[in-house]
gemmi code that builds the backbone of each chain (N, CA, C; Angstrom):
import gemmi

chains = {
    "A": [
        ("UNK", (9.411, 3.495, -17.791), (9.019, 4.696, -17.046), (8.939, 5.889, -18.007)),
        ("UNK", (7.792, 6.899, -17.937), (7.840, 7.841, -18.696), (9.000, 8.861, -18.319)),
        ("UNK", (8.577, 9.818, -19.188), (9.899, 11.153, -18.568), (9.307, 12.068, -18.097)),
        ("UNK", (9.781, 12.733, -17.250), (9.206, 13.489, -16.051), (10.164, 14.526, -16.085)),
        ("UNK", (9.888, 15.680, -15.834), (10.273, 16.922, -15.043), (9.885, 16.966, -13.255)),
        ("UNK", (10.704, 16.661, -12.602), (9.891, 17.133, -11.109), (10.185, 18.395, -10.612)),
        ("UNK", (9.863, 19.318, -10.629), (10.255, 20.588, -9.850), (10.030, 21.057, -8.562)),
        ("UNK", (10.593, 21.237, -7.432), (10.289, 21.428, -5.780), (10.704, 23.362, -5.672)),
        ("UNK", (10.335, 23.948, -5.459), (10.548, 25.614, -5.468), (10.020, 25.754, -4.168)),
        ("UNK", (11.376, 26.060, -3.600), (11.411, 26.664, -2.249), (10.600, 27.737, -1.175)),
        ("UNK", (10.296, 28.096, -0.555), (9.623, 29.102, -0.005), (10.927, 30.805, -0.300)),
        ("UNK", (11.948, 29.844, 0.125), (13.211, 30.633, 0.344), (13.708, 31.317, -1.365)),
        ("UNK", (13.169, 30.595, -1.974), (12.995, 30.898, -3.964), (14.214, 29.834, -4.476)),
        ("UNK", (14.683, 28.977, -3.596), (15.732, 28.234, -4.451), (14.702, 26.825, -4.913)),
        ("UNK", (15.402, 26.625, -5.703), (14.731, 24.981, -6.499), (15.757, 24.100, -6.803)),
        ("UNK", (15.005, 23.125, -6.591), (15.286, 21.597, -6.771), (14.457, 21.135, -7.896)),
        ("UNK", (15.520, 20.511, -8.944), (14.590, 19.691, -9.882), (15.409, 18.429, -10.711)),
        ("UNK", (14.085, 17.745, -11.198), (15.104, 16.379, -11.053), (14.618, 16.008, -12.687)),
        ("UNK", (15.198, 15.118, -13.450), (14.700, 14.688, -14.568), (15.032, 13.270, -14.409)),
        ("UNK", (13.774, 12.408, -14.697), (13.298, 11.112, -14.183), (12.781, 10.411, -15.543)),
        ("UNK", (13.380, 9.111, -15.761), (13.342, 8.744, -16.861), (13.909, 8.559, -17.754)),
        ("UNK", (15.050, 9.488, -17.903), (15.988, 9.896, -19.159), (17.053, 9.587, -19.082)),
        ("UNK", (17.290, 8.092, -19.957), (18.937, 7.402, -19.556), (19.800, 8.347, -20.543)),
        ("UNK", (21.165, 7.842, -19.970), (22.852, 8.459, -20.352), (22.457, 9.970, -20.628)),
        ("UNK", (22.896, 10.192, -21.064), (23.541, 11.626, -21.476), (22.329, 12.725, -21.938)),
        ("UNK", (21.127, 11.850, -22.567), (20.142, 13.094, -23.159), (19.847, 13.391, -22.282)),
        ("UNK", (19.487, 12.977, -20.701), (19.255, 13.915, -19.545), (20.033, 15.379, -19.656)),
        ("UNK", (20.899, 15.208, -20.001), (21.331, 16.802, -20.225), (20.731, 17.783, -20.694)),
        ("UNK", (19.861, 17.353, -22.102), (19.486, 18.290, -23.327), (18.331, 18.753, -22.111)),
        ("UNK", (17.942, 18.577, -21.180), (16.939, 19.409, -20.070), (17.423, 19.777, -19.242)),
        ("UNK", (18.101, 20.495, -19.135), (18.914, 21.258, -18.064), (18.911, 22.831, -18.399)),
        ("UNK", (18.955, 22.865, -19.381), (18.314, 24.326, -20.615), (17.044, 24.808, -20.276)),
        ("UNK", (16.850, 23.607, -20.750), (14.863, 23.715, -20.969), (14.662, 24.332, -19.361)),
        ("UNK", (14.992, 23.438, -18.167), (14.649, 23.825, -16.996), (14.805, 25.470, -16.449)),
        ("UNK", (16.209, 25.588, -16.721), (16.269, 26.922, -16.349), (15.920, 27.977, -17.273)),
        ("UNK", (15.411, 27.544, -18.596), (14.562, 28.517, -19.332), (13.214, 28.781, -18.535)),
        ("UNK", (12.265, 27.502, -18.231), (11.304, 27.351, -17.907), (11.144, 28.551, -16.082)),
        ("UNK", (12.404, 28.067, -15.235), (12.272, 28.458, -14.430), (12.655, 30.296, -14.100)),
        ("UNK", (13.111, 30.450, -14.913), (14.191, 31.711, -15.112), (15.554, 31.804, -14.063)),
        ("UNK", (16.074, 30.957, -14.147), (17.370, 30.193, -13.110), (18.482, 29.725, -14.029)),
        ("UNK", (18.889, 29.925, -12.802), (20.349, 29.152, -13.389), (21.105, 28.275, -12.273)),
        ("UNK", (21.817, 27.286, -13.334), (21.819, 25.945, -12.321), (23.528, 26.016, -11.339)),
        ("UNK", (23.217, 25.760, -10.000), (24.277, 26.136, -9.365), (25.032, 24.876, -9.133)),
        ("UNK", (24.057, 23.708, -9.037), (24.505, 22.290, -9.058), (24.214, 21.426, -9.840)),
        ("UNK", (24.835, 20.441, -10.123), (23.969, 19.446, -10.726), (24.883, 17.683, -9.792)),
        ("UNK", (23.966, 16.927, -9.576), (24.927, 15.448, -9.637), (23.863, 14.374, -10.456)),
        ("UNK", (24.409, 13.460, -11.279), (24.017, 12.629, -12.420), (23.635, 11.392, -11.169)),
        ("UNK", (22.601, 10.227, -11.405), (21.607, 9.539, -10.589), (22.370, 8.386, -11.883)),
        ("UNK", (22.276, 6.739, -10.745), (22.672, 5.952, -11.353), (21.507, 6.028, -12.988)),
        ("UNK", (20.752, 6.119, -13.164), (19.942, 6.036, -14.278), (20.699, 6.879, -15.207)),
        ("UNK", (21.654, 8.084, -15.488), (22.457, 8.674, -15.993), (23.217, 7.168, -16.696)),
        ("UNK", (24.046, 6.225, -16.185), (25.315, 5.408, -16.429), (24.198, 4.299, -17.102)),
        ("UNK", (23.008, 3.908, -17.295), (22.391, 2.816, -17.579), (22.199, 2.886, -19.429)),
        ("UNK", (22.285, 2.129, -19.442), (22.013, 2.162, -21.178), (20.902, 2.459, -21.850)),
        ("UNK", (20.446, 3.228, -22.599), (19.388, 3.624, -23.736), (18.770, 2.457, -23.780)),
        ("UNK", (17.627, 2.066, -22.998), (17.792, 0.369, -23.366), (16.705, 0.389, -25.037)),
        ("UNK", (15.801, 1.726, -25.445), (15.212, 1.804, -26.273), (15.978, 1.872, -27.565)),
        ("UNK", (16.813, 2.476, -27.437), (17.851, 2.635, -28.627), (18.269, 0.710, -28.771)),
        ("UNK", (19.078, 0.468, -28.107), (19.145, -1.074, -28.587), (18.478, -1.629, -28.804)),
        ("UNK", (17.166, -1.738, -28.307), (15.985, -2.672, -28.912), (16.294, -2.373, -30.663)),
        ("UNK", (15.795, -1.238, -30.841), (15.671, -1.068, -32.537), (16.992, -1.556, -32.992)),
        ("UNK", (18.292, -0.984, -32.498), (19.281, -1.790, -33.298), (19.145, -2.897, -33.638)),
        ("UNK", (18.588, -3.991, -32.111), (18.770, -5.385, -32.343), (17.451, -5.891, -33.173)),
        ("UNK", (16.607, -5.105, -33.212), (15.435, -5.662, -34.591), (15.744, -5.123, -35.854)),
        ("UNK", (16.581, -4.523, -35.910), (17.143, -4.011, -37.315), (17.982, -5.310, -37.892)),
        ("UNK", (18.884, -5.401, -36.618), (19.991, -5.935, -37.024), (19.328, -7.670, -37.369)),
        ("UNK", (18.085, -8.012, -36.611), (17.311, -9.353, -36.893), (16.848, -9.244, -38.061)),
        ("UNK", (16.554, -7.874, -39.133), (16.029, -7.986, -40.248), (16.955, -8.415, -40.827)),
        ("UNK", (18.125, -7.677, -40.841), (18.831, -7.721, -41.638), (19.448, -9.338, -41.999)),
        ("UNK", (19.678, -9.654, -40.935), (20.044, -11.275, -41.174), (18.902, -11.899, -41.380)),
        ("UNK", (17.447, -11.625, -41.507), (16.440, -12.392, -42.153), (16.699, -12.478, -43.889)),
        ("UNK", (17.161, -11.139, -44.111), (17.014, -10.891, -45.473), (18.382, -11.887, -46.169)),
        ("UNK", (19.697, -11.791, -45.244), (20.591, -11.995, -45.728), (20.384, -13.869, -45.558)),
        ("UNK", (19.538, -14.628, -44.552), (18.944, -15.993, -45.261), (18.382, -15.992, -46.103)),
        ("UNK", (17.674, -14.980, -46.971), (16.898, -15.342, -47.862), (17.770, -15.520, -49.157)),
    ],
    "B": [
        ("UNK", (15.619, 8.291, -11.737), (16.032, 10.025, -11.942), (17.641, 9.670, -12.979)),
        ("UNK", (17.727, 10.751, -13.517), (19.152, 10.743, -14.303), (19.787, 12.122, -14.275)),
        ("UNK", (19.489, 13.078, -13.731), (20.141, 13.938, -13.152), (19.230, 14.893, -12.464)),
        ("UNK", (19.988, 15.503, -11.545), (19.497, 15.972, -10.350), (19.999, 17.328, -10.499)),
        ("UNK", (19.371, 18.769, -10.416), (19.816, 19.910, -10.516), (19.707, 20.677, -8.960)),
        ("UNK", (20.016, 22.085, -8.359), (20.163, 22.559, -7.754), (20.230, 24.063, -8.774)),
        ("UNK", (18.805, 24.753, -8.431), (18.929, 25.976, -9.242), (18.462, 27.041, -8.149)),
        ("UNK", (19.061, 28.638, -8.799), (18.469, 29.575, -8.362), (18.057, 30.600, -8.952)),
        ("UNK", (16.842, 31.269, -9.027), (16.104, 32.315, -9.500), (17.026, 33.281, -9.909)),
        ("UNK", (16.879, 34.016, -10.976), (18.190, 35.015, -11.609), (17.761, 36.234, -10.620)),
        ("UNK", (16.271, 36.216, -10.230), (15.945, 37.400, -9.457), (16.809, 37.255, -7.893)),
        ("UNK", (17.404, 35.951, -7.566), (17.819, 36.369, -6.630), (19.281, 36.328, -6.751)),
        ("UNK", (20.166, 36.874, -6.011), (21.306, 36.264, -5.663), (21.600, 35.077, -4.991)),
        ("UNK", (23.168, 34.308, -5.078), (23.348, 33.037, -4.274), (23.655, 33.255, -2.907)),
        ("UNK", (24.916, 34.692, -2.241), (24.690, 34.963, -1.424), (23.349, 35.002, -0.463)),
        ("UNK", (23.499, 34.583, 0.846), (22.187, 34.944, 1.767), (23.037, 36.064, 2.835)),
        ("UNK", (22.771, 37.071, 3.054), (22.891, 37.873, 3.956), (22.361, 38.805, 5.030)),
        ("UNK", (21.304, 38.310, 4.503), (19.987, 39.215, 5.423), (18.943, 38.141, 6.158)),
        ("UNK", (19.731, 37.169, 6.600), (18.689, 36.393, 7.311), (18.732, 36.760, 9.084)),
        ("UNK", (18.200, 36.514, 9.304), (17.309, 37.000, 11.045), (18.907, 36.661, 11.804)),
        ("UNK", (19.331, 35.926, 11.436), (20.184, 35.372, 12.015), (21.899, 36.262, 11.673)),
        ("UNK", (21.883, 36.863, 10.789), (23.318, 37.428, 10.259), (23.245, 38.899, 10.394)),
        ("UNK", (22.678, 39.228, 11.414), (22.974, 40.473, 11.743), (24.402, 41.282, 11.442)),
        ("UNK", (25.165, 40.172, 12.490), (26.660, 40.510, 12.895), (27.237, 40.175, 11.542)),
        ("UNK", (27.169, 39.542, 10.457), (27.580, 39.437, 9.049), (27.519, 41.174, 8.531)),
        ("UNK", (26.104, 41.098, 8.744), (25.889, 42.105, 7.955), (26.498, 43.935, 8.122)),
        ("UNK", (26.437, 43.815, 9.638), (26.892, 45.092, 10.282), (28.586, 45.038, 9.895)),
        ("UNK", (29.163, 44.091, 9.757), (30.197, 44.120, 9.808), (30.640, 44.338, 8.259)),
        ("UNK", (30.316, 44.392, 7.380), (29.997, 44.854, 6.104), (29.616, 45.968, 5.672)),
        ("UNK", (29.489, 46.817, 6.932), (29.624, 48.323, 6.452), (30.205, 48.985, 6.414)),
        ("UNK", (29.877, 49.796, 5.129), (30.855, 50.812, 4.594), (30.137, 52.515, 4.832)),
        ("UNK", (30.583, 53.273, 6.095), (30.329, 54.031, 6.134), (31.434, 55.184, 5.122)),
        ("UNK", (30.255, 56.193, 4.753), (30.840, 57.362, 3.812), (30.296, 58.660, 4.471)),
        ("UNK", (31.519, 59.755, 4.921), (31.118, 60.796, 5.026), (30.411, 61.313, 4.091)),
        ("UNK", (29.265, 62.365, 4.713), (28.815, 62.807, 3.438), (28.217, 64.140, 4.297)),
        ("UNK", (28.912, 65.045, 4.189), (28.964, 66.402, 5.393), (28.214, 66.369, 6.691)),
        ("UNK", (27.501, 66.664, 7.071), (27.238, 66.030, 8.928), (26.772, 64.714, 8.758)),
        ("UNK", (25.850, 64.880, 7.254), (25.088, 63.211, 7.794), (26.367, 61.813, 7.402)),
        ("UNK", (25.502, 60.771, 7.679), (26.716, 59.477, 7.422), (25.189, 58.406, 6.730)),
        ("UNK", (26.226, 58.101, 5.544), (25.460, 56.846, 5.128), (26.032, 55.930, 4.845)),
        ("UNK", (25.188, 54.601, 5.542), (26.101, 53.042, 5.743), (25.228, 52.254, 4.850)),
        ("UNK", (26.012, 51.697, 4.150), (25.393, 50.731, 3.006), (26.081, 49.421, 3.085)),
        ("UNK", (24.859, 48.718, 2.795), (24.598, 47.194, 2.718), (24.302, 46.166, 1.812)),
        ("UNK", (25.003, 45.106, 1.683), (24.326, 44.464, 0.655), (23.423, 43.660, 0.567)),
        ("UNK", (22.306, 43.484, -0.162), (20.817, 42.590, 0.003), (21.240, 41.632, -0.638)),
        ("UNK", (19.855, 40.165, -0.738), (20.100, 39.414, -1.558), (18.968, 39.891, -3.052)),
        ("UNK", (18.952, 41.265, -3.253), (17.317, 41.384, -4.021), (18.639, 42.408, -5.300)),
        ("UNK", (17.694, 41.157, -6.490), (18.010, 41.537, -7.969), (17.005, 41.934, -8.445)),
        ("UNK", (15.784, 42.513, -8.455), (15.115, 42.638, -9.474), (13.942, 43.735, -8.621)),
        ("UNK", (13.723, 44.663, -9.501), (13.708, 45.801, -9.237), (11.870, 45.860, -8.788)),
        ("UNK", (11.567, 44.958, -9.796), (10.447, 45.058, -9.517), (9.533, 44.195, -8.624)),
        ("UNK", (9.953, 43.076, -8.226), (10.059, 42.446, -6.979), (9.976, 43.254, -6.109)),
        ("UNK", (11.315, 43.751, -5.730), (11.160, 44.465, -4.691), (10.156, 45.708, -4.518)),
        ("UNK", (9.969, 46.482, -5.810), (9.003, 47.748, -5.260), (7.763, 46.880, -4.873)),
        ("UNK", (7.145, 45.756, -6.086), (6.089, 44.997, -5.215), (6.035, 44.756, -3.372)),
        ("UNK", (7.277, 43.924, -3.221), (7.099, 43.604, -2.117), (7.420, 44.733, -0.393)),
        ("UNK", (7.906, 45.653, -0.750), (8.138, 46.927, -0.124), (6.894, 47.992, -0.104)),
        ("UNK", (5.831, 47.571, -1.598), (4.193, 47.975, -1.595), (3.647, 46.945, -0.389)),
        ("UNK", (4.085, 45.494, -0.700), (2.999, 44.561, 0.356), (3.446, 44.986, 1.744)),
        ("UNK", (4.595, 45.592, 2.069), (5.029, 46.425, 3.650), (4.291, 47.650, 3.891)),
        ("UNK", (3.578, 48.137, 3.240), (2.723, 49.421, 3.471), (3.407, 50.579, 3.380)),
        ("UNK", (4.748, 50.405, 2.379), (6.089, 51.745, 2.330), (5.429, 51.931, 0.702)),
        ("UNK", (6.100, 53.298, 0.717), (5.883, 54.086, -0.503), (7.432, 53.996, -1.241)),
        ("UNK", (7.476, 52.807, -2.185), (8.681, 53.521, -2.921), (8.410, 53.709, -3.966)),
        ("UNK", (9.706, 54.808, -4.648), (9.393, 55.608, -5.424), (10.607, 55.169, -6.769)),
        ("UNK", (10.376, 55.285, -7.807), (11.383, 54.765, -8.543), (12.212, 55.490, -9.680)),
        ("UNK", (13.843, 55.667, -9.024), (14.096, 56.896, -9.645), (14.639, 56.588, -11.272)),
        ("UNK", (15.175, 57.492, -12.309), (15.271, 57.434, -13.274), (16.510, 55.831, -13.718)),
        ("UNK", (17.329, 55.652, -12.801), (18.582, 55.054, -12.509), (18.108, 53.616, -12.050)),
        ("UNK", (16.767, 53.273, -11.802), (16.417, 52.423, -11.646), (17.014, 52.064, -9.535)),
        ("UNK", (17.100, 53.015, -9.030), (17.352, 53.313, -7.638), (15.806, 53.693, -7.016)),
        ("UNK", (15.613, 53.049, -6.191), (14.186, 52.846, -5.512), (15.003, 52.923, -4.027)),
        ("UNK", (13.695, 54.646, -3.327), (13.461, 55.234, -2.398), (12.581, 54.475, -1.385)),
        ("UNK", (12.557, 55.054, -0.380), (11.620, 54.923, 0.728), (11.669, 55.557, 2.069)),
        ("UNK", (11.021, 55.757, 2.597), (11.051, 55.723, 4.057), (10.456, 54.654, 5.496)),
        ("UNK", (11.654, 53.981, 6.057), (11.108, 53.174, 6.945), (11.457, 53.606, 8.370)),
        ("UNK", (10.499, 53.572, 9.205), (10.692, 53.704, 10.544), (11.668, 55.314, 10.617)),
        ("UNK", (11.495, 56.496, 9.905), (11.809, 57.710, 10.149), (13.201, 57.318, 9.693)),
        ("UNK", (13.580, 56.129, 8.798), (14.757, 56.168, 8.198), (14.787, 56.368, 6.494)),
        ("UNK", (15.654, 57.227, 6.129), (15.314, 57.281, 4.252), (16.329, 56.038, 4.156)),
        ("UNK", (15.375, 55.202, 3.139), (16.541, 54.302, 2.304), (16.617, 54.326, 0.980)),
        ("UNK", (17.448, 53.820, 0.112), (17.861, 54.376, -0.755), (18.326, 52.523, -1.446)),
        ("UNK", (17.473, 51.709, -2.451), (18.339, 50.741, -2.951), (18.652, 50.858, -4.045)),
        ("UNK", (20.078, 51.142, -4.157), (21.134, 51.092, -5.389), (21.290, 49.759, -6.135)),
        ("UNK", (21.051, 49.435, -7.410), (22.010, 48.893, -8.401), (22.718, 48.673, -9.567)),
        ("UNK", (23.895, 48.192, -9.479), (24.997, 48.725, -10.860), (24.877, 47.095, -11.256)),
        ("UNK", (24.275, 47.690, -12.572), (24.194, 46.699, -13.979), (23.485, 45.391, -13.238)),
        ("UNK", (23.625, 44.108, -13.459), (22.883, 42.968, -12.765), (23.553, 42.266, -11.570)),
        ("UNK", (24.031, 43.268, -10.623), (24.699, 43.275, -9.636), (23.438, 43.087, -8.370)),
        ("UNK", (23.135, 42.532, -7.498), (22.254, 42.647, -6.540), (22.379, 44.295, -5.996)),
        ("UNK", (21.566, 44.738, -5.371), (21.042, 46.037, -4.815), (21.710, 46.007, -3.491)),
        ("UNK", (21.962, 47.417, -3.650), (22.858, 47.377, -2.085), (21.372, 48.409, -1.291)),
        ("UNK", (21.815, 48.603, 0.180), (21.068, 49.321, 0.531), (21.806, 50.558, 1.157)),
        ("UNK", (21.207, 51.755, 1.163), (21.932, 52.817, 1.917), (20.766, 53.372, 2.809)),
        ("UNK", (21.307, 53.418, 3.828), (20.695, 53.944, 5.090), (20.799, 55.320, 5.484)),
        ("UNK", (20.001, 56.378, 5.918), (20.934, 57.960, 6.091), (20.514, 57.434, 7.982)),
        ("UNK", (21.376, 57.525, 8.678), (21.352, 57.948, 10.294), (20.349, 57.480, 10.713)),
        ("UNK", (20.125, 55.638, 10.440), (19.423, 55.021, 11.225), (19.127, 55.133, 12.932)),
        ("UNK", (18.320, 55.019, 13.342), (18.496, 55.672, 15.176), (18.409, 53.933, 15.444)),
        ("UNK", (18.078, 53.250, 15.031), (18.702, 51.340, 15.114), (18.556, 51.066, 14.079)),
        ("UNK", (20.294, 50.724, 13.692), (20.692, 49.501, 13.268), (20.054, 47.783, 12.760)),
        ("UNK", (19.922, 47.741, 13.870), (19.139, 46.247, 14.289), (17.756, 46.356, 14.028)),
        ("UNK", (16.866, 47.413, 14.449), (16.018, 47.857, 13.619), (15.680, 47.194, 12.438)),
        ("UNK", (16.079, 48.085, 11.902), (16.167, 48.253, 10.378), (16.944, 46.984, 9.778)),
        ("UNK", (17.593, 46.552, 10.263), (18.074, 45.056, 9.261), (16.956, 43.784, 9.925)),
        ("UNK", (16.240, 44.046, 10.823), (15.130, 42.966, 11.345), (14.213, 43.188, 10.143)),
        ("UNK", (13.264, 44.884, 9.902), (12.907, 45.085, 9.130), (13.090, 44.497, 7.699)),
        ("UNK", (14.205, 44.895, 7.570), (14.937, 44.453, 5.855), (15.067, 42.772, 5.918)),
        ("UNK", (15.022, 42.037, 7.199), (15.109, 40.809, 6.937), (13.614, 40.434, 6.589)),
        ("UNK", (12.532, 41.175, 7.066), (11.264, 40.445, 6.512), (11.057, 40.696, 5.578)),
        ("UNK", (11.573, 41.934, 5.471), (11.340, 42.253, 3.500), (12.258, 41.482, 2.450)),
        ("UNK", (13.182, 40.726, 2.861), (13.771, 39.493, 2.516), (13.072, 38.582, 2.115)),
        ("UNK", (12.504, 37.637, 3.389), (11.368, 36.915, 3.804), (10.352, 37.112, 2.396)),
        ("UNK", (9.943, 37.834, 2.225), (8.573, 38.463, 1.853), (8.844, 38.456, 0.294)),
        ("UNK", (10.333, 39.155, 0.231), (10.599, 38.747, -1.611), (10.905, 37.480, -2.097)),
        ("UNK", (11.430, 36.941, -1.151), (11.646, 35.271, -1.826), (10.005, 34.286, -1.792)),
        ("UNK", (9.328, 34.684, -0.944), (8.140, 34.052, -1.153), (7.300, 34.585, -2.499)),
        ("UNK", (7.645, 35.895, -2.763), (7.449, 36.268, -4.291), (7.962, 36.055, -5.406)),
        ("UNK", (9.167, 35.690, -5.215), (10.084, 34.782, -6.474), (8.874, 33.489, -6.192)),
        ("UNK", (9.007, 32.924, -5.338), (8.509, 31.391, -5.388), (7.229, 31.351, -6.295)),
        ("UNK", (6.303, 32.733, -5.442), (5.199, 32.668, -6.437), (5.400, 33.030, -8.229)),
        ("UNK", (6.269, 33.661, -7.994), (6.788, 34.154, -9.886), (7.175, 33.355, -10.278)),
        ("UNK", (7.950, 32.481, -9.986), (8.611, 31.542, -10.832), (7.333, 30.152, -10.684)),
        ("UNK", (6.698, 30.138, -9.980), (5.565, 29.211, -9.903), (4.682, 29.703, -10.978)),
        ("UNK", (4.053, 30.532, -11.395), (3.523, 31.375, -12.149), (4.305, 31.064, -13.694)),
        ("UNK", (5.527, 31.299, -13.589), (5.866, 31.322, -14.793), (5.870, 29.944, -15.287)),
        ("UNK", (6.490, 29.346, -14.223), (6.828, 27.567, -15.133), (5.496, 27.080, -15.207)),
        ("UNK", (3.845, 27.363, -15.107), (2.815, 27.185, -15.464), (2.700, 27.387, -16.631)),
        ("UNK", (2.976, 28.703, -16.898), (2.891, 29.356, -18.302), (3.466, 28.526, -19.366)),
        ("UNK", (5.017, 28.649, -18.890), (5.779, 27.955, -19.916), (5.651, 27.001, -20.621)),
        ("UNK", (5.126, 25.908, -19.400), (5.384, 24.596, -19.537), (3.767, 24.366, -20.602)),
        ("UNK", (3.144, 24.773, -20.839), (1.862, 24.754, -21.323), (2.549, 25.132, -23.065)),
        ("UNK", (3.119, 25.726, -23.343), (3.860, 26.325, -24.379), (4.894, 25.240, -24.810)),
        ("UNK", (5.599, 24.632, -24.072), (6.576, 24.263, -24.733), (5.876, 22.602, -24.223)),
        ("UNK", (4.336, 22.487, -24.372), (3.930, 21.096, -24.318), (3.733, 19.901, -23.644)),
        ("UNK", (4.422, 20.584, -22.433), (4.977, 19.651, -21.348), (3.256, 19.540, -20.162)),
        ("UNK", (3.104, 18.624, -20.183), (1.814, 18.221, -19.283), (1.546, 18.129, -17.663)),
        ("UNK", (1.022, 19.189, -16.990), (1.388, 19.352, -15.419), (0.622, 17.940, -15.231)),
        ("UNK", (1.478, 17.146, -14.340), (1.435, 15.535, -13.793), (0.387, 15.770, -12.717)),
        ("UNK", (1.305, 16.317, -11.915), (0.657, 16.370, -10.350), (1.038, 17.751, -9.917)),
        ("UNK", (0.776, 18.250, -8.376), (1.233, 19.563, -8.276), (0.570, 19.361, -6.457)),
        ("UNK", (1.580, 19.735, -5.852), (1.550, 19.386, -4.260), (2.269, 20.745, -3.747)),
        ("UNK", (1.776, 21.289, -2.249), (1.876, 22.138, -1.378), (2.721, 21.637, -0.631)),
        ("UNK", (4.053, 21.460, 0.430), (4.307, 19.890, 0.810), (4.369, 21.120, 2.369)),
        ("UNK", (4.703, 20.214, 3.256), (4.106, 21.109, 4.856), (5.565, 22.269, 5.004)),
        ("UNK", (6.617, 22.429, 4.252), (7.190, 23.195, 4.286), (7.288, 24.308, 3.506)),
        ("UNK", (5.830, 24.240, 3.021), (5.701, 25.646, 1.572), (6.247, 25.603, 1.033)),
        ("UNK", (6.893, 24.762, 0.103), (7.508, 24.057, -1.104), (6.632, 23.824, -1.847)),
        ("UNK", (6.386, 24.514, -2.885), (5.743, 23.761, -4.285), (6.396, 22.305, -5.159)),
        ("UNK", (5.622, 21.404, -4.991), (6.061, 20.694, -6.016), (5.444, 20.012, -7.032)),
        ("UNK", (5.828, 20.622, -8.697), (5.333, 19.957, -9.725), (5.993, 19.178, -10.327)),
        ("UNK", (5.110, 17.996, -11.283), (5.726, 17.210, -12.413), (5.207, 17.150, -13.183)),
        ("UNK", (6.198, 17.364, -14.574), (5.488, 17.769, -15.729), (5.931, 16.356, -16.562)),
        ("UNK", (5.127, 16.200, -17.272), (5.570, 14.930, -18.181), (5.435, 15.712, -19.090)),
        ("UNK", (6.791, 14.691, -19.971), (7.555, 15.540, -21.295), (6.571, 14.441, -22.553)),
        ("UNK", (6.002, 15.297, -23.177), (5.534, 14.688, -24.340), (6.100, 14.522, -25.547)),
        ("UNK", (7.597, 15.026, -25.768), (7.490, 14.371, -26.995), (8.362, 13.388, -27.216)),
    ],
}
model = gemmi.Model(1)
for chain_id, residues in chains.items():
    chain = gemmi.Chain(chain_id)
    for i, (resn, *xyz) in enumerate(residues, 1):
        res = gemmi.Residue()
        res.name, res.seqid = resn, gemmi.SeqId(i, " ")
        for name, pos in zip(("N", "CA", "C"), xyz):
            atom = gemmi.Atom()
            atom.name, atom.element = name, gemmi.Element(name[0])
            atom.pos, atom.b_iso = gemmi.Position(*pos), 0.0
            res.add_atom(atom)
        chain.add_residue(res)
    model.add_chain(chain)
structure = gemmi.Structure()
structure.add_model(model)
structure.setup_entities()
């Protein structure tokens, strides 16, 4: 899934916004960005099971690193 | 999703106090001050930003006027008002010898009404801007039947 910003802005001027896409923790590093973008500041936040799921991109490369590396170390 | 926010506009406050409905909140929150025959009762709004409001007090067909102190005049319904604010404190309102009460906070509730639909458009406005700047690609962008804007921006990098 790509990464997404969704933003919902109220009639009433409050907003809702969600960041979609972005496992563990770097979901955070947009929480800045948002209320820069919006000129807000955040009164809530709650973390979505996709928060607790693993980087699954980050391990891929480890585990093809880590396949080179034991290619090299048969050779 | 991986986290979920709940934000609000710096132009407004989190308090709501001026809705159609909190009259009796609001009356009961006054602080009358002698001030030799006349009496003025002041109130607190949910409106931070100065210029919001003279906009949206222009879209009411009132003349305000904007004093050196950053205190913006008017006259509504043969009442002078007067909105005060200290440092980034929301704006209070002062009333001189409203002839209604209820009046005048029905009034002040549409001019409520009327500024938050102008945040919505400002801050709609702005996160257009922004988001064009800092790269981010408008996805989609929907009206939804409760006058809610909603965009998604995909993050490019």
């Amino acid at each position: 899934m790509s990464k997404k910003l969704r933003i919902q802005i109220f009639q009433d001027g409050q907003i809702q916004a969600e960041v979609l896409g972005v496992k563990g923790k770097k979901c955070t590093d947009y929480i800045s960005l948002l209320e820069e973008l919006l000129d807000a500041e955040t009164i809530d936040s709650e973390y979505t099971s996709e928060f607790y799921e693993p980087e699954v991109v980050e391990l891929e490369e480890r585990s093809a690193n880590s396949i080179q590396i034991n290619g090299k170390e048969d050779f | 999703m991986s986290v979920s926010l709940a934000l609000i506009p710096l132009a407004l406050t989190l308090r709501a106090v001026m809705g159609k409905d909190k009259f009796q909140n609001w009356a009961e929150s006054v602080q009358v001050t002698g001030l030799e025959t006349d009496s003025i009762q002041s109130f607190p709004t949910n409106f931070r930003d100065g210029a919001i409001l003279t906009r949206t007090l222009k879209e009411f067909g009132v003349n305000p006027i904007q004093g050196v102190n950053g205190t913006i005049t008017c006259t509504v319904q043969g009442t002078h008002l007067t909105f005060r604010q200290h440092g980034d404190a929301p704006f209070s309102v002062e009333m001189e010898n409203p002839p209604s009460l209820q009046e005048i906070f029905m009034y002040l509730s549409d001019v409520d009404d009327e500024y938050k639909r102008c945040v919505q458009a400002l801050v709609y406005e702005k996160l257009k801007q922004r988001a064009a700047e800092q790269n981010l690609a408008i996805e989609t962008e929907e009206v939804l039947d409760d006058n809610s804007i909603v965009i998604t921006l995909t993050i490019q990098k």
